[in-house]
C-alpha positions in Angstrom: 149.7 37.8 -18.1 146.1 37.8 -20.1 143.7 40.2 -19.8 141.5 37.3 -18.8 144.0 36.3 -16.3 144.3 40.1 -15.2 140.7 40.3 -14.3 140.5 36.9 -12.9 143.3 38.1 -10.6 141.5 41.4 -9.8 138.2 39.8 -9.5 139.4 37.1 -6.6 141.7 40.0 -4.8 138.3 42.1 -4.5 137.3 40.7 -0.4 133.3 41.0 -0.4 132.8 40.7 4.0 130.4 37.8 5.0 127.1 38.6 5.7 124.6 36.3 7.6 121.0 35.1 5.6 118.3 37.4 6.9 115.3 36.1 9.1 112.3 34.3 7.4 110.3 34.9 10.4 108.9 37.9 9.4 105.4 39.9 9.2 105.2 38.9 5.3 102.3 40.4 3.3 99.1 39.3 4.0 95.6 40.1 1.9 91.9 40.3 3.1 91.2 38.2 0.4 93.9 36.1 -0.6 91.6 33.8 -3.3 90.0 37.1 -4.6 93.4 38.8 -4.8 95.0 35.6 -6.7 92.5 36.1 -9.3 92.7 39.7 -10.1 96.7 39.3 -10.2 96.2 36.2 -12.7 93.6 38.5 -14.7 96.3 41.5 -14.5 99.0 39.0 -16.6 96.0 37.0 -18.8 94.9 34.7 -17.5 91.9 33.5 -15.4 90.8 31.8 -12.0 87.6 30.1 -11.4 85.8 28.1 -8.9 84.1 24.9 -9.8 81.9 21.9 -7.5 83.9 18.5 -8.5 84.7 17.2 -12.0 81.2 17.9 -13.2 81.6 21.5 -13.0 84.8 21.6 -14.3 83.9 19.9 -17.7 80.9 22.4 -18.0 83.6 25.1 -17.6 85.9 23.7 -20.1 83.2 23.3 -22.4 82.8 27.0 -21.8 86.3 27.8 -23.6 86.6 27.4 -27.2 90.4 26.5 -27.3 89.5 23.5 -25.4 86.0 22.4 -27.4 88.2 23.5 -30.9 91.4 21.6 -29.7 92.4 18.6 -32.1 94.9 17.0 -29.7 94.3 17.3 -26.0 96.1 16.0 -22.5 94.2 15.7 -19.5 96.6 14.2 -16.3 93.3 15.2 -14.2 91.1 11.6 -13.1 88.1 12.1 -14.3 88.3 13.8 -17.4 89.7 11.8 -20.5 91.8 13.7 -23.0 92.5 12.5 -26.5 96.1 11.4 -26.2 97.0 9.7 -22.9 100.3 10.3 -21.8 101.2 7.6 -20.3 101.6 5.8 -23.5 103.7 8.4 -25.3 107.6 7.6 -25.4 109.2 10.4 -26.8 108.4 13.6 -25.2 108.9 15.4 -28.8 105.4 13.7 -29.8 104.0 16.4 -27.4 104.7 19.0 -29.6 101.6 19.8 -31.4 99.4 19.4 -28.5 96.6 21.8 -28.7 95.3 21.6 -25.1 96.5 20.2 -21.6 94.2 19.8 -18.7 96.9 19.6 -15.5 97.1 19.0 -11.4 98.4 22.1 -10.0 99.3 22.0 -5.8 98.5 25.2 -4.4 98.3 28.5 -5.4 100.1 31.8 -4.1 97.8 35.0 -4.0 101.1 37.3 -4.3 101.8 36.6 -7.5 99.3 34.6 -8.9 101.8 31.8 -9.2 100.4 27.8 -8.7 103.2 24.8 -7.6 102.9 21.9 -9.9 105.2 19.0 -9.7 105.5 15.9 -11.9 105.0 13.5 -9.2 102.2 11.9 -11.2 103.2 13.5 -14.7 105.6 11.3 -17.0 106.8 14.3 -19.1 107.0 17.1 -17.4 107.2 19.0 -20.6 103.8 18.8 -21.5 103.3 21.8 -18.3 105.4 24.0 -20.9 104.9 22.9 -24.3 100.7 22.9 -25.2 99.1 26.0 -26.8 96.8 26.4 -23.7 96.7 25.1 -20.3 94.4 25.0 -17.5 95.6 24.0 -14.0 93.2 22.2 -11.5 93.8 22.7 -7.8 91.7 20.0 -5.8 90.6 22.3 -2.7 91.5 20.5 0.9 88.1 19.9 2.8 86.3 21.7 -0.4 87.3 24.8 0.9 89.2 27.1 -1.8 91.1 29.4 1.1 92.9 26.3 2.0 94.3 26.2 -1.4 95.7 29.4 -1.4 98.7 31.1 0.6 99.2 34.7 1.0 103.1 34.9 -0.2 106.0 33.2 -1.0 107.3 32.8 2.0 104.3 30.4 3.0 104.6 28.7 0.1 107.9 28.2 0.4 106.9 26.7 4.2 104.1 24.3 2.5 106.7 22.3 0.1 107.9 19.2 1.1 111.9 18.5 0.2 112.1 15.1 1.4 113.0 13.5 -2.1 114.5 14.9 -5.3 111.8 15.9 -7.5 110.8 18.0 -10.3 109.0 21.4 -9.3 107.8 24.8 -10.0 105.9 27.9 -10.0 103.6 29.1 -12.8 101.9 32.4 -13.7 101.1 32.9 -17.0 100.4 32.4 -20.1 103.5 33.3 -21.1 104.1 36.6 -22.3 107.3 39.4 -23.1 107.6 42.9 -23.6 111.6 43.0 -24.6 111.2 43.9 -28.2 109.9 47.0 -28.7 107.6 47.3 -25.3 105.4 45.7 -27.1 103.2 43.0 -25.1 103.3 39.5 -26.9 101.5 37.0 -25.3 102.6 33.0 -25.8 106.0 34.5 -26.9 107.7 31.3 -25.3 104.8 28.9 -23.5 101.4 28.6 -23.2 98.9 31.1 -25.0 96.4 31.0 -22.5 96.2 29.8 -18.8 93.0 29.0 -16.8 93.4 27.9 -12.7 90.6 26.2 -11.5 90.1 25.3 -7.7 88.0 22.1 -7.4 86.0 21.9 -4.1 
């Protein structure tokens, strides 16, 4: 016998007892604020939340953000605000590559972690939430109000998604950043350099 085959062997005689799933109904963490909290937990990891009135004020924001204004090749997937390559038309999801800026529909947003669901329900590459130097995501605010946007934890997020068809989704808190080599913080290691969540009322 192996020593693969040994510890194989050893591995399946080792009996780990059954245990049942724990409750989800639960008192789960709640905040005073949750909107206020879900910004300062997306300021702690980089990145920025900000409240705008309709399409109007989210243009004057972007035009606040010199990545966006410098940008040579942009993606918007947000109605309203036109981008310089439409998606829509692109074929090969490798042409996203060099994209310098992507304006993107995010769901909801979670106030524990800072995290926002997008899907790609209305996206044709769903790269292009990964891929772009910078990103900002747009949360359209039920009724205009931003607490409706916002859940306290994971477990009511969790509750809010729908799993009645197979479809592409995810959480995102960001930009992306690592600490692995060195303990030294690198931000855009692996994604986006820069994230900005804006809640649309």
């Amino acid at each position: 016998m192996s020593s693969k085959e040994q510890i194989l062997k050893s591995v399946r005689n080792q009996l780990v007892p059954s245990a049942e799933m724990p409750s989800m109904d639960q008192d789960w963490i709640q905040y005073e604020d949750a909107v206020a909290h879900f910004g300062d937990i997306l300021q702690a990891v980089g990145g920025t939340a900000i409240a705008v009135e309709g399409i109007d004020g989210l243009s004057e924001e972007l035009a606040k953000i010199p990545f966006y204004t410098e940008a040579k090749k942009t993606v918007s997937c947000v109605d309203g605000l036109v981008g310089t390559l439409d998606l829509d038309r692109v074929e090969d999801p490798h042409e996203l590559e060099d994209v310098d800026y992507a304006v993107l529909p995010g769901e909801f947003a979670v106030a524990e972690n800072a995290a926002v669901w997008v899907n790609d329900a209305k996206i044709r590459h769903r790269v292009i939430y990964f891929i772009p130097q910078h990103i900002s995501l747009v949360i359209h605010c039920p009724n205009g109000q931003v607490e409706e946007a916002v859940v306290h934890n994971m477990a009511e997020a969790y509750q809010r998604l729908a799993w009645s068809q197979n479809e592409f989704g995810c959480f995102i808190s960001g930009p992306s950043k690592t600490a692995d080599i060195e303990q030294s913080l690198v931000i855009g290691a692996h994604g986006a350099r820069s994230l900005n969540v804006f809640f649309v009322f």
